[in-house]
N, CA, C and O atoms as a MOPAC input file, in Angstrom:
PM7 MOZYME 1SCF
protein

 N     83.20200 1    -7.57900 1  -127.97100 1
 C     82.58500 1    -7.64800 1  -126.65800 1
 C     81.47600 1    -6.61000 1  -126.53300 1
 O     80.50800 1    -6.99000 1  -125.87500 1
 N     81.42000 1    -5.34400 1  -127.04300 1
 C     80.85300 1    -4.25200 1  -126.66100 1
 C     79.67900 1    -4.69700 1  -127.68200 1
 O     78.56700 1    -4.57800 1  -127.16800 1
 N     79.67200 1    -5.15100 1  -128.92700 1
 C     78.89000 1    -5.99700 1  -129.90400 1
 C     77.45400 1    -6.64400 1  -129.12500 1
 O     76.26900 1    -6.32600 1  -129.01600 1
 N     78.58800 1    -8.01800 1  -128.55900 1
 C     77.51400 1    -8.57800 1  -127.58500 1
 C     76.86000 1    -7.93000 1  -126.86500 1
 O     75.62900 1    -7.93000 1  -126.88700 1
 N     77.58900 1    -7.23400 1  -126.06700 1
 C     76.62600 1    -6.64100 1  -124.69800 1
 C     75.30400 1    -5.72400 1  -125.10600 1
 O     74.32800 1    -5.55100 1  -124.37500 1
 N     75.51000 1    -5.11200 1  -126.59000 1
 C     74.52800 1    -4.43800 1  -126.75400 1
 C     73.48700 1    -5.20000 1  -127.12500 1
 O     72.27900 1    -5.00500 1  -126.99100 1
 N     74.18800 1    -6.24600 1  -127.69000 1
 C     72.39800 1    -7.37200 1  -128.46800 1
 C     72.45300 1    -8.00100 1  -127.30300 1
 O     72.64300 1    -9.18600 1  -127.57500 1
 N     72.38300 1    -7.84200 1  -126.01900 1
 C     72.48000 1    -8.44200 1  -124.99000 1
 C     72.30500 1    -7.74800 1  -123.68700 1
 O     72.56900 1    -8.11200 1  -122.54100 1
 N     71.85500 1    -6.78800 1  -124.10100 1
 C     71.64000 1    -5.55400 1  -123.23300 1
 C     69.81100 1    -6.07700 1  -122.11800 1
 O     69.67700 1    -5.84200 1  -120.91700 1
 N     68.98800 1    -6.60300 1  -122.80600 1
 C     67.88800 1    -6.70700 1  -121.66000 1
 C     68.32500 1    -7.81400 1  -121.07600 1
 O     68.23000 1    -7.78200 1  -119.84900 1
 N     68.73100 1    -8.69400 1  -121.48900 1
 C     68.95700 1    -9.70300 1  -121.17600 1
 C     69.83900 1    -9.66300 1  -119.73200 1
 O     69.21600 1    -9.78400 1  -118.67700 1
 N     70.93600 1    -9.53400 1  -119.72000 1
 C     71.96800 1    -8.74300 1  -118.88400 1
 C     71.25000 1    -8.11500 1  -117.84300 1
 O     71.28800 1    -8.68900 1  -116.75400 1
 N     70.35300 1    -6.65700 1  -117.96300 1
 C     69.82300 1    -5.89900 1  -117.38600 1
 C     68.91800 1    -7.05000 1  -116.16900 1
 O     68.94700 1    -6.87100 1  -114.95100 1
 N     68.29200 1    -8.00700 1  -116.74700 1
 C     67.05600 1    -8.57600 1  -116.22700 1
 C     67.64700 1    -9.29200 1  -115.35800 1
 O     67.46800 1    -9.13800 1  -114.14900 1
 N     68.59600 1   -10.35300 1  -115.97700 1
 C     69.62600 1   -10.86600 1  -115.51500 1
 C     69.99000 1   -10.37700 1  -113.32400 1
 O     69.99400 1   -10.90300 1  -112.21100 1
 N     70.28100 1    -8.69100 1  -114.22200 1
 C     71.39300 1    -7.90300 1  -112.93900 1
 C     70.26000 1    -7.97900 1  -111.95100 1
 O     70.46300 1    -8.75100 1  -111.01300 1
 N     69.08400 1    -7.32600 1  -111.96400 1
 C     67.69300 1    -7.40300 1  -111.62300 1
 C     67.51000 1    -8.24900 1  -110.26100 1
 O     67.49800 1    -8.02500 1  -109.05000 1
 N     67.33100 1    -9.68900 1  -111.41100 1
 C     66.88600 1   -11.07000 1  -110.72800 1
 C     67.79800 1   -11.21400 1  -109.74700 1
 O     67.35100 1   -11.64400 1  -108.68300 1
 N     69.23900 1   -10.91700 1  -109.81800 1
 C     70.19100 1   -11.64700 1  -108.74200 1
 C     70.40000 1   -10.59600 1  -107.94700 1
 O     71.35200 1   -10.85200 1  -107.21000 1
 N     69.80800 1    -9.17000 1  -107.67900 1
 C     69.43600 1    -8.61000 1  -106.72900 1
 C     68.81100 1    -8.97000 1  -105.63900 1
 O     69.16400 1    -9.07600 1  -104.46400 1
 N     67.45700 1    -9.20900 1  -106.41500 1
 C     66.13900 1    -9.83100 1  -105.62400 1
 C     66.67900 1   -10.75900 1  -104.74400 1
 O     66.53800 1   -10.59300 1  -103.53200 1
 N     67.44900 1   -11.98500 1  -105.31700 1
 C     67.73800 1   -13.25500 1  -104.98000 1
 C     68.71800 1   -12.77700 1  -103.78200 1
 O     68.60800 1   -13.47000 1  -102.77100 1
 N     69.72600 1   -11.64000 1  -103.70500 1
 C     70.53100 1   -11.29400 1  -102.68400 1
 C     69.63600 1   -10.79900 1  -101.61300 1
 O     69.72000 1   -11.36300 1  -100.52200 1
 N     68.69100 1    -9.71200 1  -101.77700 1
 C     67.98400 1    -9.10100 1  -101.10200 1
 C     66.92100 1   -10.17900 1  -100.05300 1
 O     66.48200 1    -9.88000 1   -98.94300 1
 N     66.75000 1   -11.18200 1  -100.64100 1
 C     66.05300 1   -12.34800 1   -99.96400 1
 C     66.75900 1   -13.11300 1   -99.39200 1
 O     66.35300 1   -13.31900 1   -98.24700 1
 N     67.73500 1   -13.70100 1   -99.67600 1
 C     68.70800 1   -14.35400 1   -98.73200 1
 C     69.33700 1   -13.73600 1   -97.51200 1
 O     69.64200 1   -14.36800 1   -96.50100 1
 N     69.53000 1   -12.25300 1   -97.72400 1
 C     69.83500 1   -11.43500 1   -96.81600 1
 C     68.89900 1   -11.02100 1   -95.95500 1
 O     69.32900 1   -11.04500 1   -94.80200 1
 N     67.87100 1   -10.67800 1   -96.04100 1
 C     66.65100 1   -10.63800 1   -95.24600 1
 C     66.43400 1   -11.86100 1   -94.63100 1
 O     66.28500 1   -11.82700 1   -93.41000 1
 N     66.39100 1   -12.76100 1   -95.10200 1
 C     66.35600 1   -14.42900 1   -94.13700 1
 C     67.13700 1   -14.70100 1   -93.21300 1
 O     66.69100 1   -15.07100 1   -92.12700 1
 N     68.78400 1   -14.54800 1   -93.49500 1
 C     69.86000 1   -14.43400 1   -92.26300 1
 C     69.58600 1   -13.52500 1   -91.76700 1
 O     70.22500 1   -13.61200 1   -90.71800 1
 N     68.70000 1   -12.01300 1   -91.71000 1
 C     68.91100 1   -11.36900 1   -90.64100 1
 C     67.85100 1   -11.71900 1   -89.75400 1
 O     67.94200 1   -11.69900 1   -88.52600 1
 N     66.64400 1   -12.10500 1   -90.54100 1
 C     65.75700 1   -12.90500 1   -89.75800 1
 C     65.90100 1   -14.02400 1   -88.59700 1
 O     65.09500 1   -14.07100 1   -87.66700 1
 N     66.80300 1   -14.76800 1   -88.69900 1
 C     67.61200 1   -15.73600 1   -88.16100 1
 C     68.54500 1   -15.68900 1   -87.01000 1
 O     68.72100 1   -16.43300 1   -86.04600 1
 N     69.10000 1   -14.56300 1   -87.41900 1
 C     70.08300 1   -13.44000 1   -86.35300 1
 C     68.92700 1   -13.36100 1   -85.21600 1
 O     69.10000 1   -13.82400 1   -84.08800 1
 N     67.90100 1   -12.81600 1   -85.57400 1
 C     66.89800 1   -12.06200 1   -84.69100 1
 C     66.35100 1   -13.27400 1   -83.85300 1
 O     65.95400 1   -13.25500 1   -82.68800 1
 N     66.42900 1   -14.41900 1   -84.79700 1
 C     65.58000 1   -15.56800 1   -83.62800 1
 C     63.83100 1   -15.62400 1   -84.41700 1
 O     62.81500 1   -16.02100 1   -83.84600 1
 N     63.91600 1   -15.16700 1   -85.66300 1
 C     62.68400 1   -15.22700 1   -85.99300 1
 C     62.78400 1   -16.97000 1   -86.77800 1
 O     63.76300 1   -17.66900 1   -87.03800 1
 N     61.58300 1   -17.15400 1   -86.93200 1
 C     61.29900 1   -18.89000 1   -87.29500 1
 C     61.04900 1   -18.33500 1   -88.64800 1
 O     60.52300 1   -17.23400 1   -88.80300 1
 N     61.53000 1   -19.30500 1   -89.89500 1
 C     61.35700 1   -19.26100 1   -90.99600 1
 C     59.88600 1   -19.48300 1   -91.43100 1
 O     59.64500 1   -19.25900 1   -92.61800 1
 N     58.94000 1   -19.86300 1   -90.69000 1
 C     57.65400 1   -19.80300 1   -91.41000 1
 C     56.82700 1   -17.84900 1   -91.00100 1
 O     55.71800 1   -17.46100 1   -91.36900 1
 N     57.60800 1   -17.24900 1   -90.38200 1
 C     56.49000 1   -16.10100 1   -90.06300 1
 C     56.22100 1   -16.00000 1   -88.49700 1
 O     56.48300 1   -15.16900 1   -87.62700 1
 N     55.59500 1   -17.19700 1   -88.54100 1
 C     54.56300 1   -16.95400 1   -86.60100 1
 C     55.91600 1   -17.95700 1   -85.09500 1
 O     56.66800 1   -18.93100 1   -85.05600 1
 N     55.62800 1   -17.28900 1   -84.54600 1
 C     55.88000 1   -17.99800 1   -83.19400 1
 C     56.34700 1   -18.80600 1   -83.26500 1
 O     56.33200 1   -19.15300 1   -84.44600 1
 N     57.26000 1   -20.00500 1   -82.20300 1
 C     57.42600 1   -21.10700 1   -82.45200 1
 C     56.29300 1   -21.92700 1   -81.23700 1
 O     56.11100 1   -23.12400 1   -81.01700 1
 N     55.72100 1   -20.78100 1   -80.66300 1
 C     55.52100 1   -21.39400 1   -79.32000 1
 C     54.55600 1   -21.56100 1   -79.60300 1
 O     54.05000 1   -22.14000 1   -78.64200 1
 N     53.45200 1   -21.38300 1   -80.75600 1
 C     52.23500 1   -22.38500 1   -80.82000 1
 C     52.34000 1   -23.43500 1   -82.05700 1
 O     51.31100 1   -23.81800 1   -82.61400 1
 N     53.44600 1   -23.82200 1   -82.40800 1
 C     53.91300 1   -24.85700 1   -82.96700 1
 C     54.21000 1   -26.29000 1   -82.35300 1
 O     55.07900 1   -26.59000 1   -81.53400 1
 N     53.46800 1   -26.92000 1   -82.83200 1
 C     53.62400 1   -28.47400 1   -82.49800 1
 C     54.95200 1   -29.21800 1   -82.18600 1
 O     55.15200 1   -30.07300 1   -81.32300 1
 N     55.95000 1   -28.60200 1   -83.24400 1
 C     57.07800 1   -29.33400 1   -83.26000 1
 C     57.87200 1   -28.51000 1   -82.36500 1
 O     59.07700 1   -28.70700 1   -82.52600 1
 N     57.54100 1   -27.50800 1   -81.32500 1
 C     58.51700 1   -26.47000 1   -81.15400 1
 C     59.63700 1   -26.95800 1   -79.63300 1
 O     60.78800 1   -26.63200 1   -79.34600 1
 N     58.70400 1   -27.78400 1   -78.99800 1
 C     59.62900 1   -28.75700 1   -78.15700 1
 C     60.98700 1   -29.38400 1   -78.74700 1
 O     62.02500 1   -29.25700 1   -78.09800 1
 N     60.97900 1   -30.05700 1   -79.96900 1
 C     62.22100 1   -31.02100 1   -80.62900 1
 C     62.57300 1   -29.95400 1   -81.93300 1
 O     63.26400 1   -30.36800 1   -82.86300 1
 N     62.15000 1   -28.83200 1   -81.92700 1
 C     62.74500 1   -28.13700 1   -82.80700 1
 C     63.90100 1   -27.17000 1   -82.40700 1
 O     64.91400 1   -26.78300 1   -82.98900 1
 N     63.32400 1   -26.92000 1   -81.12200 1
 C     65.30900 1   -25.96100 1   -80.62300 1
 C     65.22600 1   -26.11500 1   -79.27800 1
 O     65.19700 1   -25.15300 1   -78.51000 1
 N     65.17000 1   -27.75200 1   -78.77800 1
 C     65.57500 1   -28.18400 1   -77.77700 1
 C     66.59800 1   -27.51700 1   -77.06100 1
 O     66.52800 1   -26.74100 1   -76.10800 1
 N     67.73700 1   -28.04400 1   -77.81200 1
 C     69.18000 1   -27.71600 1   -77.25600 1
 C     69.50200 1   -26.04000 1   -77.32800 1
 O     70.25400 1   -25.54500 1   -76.48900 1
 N     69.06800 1   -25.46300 1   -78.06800 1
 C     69.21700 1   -23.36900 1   -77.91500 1
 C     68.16100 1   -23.19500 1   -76.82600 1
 O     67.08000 1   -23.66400 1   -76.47000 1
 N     69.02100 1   -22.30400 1   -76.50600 1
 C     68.04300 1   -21.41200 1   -75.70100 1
 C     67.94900 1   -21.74000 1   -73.72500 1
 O     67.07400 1   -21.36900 1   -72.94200 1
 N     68.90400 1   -22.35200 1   -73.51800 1
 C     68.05100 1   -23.01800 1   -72.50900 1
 C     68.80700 1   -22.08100 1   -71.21100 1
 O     68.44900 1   -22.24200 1   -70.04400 1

């Protein structure tokens, strides 16, 4: 085992890395979400669709 991990050592490392990132972004999005922020960035209120997009919240 200890064999592998060493010829397997960046690999692993890059590996640990990437699925950081990937946590760190998913987690930043739900808290975004929490907050009431819209997944594109801006406002919803100069959005076209923003009438039939959260009709039913909020009211």
């Amino acid at each position: 085992m200890l064999a592998w991990l060493s010829a397997n050592l960046a690999t692993v490392v890059v590996a640990v890395i990437l699925a950081a990132i990937v946590a760190a972004v998913i987690w930043y999005m739900i808290a975004q979400k929490k907050k009431g922020a819209s997944s594109c960035g801006c406002g919803c209120s100069s959005c076209a669709m923003s009438g039939s997009c959260h009709s039913a919240a909020k009211k």
